[in-house]
C-alpha positions in Angstrom: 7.2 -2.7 15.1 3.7 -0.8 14.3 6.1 1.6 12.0 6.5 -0.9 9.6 2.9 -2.0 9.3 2.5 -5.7 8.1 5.5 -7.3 6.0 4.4 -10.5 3.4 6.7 -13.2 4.4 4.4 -15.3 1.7 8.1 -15.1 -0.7 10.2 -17.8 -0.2 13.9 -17.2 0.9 16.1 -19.7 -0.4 19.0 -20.2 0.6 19.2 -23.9 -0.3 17.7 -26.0 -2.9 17.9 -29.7 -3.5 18.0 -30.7 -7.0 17.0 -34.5 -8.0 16.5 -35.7 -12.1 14.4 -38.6 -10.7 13.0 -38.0 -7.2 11.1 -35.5 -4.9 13.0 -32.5 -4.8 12.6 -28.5 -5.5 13.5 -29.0 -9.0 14.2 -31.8 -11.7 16.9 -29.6 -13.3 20.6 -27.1 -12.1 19.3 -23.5 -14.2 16.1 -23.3 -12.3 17.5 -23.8 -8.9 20.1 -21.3 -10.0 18.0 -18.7 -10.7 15.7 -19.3 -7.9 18.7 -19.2 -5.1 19.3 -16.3 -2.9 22.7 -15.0 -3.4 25.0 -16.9 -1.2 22.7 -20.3 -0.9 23.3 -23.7 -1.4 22.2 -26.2 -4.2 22.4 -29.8 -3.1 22.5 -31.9 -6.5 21.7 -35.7 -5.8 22.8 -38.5 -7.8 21.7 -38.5 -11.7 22.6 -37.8 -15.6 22.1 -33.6 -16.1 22.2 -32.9 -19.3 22.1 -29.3 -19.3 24.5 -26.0 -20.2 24.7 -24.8 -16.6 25.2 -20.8 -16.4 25.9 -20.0 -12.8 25.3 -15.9 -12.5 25.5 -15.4 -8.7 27.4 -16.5 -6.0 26.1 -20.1 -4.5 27.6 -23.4 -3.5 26.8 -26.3 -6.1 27.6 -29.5 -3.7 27.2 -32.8 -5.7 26.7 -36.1 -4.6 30.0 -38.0 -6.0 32.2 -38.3 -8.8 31.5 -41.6 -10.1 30.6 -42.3 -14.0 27.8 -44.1 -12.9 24.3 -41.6 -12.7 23.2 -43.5 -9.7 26.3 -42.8 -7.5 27.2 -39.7 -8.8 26.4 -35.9 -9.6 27.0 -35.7 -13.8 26.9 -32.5 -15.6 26.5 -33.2 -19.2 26.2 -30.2 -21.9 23.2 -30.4 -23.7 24.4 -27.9 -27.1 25.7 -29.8 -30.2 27.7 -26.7 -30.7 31.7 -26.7 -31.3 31.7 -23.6 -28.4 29.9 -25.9 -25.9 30.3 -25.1 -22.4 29.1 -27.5 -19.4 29.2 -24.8 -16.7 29.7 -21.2 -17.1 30.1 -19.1 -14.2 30.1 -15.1 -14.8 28.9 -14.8 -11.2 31.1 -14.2 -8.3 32.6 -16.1 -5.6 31.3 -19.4 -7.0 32.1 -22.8 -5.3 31.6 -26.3 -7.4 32.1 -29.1 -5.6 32.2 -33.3 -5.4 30.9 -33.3 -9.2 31.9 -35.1 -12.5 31.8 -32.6 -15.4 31.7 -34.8 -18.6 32.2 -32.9 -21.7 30.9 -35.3 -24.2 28.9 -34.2 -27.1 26.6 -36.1 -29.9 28.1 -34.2 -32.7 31.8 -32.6 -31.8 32.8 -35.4 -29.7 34.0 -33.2 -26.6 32.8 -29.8 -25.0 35.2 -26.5 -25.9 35.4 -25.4 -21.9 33.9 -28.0 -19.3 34.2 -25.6 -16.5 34.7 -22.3 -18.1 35.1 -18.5 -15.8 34.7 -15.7 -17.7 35.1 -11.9 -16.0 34.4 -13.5 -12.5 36.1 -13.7 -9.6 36.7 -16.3 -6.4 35.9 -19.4 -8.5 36.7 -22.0 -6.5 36.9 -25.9 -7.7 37.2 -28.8 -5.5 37.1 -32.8 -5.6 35.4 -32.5 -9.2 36.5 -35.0 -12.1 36.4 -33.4 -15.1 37.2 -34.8 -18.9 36.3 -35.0 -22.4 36.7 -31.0 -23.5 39.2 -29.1 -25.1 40.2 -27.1 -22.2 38.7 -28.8 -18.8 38.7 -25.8 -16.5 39.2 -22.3 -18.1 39.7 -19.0 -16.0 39.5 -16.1 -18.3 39.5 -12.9 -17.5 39.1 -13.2 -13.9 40.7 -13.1 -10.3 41.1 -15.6 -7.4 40.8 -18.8 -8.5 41.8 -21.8 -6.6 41.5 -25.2 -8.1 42.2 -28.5 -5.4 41.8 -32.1 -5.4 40.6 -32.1 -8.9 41.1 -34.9 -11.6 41.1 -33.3 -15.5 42.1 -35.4 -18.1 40.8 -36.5 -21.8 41.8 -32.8 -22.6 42.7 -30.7 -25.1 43.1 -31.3 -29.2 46.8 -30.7 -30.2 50.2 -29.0 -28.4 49.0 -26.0 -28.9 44.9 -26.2 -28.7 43.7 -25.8 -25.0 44.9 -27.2 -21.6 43.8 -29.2 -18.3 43.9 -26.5 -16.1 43.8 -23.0 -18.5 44.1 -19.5 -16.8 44.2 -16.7 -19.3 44.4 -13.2 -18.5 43.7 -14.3 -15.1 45.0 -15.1 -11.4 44.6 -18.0 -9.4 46.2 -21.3 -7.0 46.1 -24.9 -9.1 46.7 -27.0 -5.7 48.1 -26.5 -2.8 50.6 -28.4 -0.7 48.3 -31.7 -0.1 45.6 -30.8 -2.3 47.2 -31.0 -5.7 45.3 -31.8 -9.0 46.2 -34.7 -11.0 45.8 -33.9 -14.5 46.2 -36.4 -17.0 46.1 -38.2 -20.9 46.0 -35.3 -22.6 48.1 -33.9 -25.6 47.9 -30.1 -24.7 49.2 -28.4 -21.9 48.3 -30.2 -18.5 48.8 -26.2 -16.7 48.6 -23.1 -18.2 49.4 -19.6 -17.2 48.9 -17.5 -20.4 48.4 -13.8 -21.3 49.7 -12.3 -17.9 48.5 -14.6 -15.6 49.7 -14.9 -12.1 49.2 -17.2 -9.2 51.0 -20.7 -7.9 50.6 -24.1 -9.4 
């Protein structure tokens, strides 16, 4: 069209990003890719040990590689903070979907993370096929709308009765499982589900 004149296409537009600790891939690390993702794209995380606080602040997929312990099978997320407010993965962006990932919430100093996935004034979160453990409240919705949380495995959670929860929606709305998709949440001593503060939604 000679009415716009010549566009630079010299920009890349990505809409997916592999991510790879150990091999050839866009980056070595999640916060780069994040930031360098189109709003709505795709980051494919390969097998490996991340030991990173992941802040998600736009909408995107994050599609691991497996659950398994072992860094060579599986996609781990591992906070990098010695702090006792430790999150692994913050989202504050919306319509955020983590997937086929193992969040491990274990820290040098405190022992376990505070929030191992934590939403905060967001919306659409969505959670699937992830194994998360080792933090005082494994996923935490605050604030936020439309949540939906399937297939997950949460345990090693929690610090008393009445400190955190498995599955923790506060102030928020949101589905913890569905008919054939439920979450089993397990050993530990706080709540395993937790609608608190006017929260709403089905478990």
């Amino acid at each position: 069209d000679p009415t716009l004149g010549l566009i630079d296409f010299s920009d890349t537009v990505n809409l997916l990003i592999t991510v790879d600790d150990d091999g050839p891939a866009d980056f070595p690390t999640i916060n780069p890719a994040v930031q360098a993702l189109l709003p709505g794209g795709t980051i494919l995380v390969m097998p490996g040990l991340y030991q990173e606080d992941v802040i998600v602040d736009r909408s995107c997929v994050i599609q691991g590689s497996g659950t398994s312990s072992d860094p060579s099978l599986g996609t781990v997320l591992q906070g990098a903070s010695i702090h006792p407010d430790m999150c692994v993965v913050t989202v504050t962006g919306p319509d955020v979907f983590l997937h086929d990932l193992r969040v491990d919430g274990q820290q040098p100093v405190y022992n376990q993370a505070r929030r191992a996935v934590y939403g905060n004034t967001t919306s659409g979160l969505t959670v699937t096929d992830c194994v998360i453990h080792t933090a005082t409240s494994g996923i935490a919705y605050v604030s936020s709308t439309g949540g939906t949380f399937l297939r997950n495995e949460v345990y090693d959670f929690g610090e008393g009765l009445q400190d955190g929860g498995g599955i923790f929606l506060y102030n928020s709305t949101g589905m913890v499982g569905a008919p054939g998709m439920g979450n089993w949440v397990h050993d530990g001593p706080a709540s395993a589900i937790l609608f608190s503060a006017s929260s709403s939604g089905e478990a």
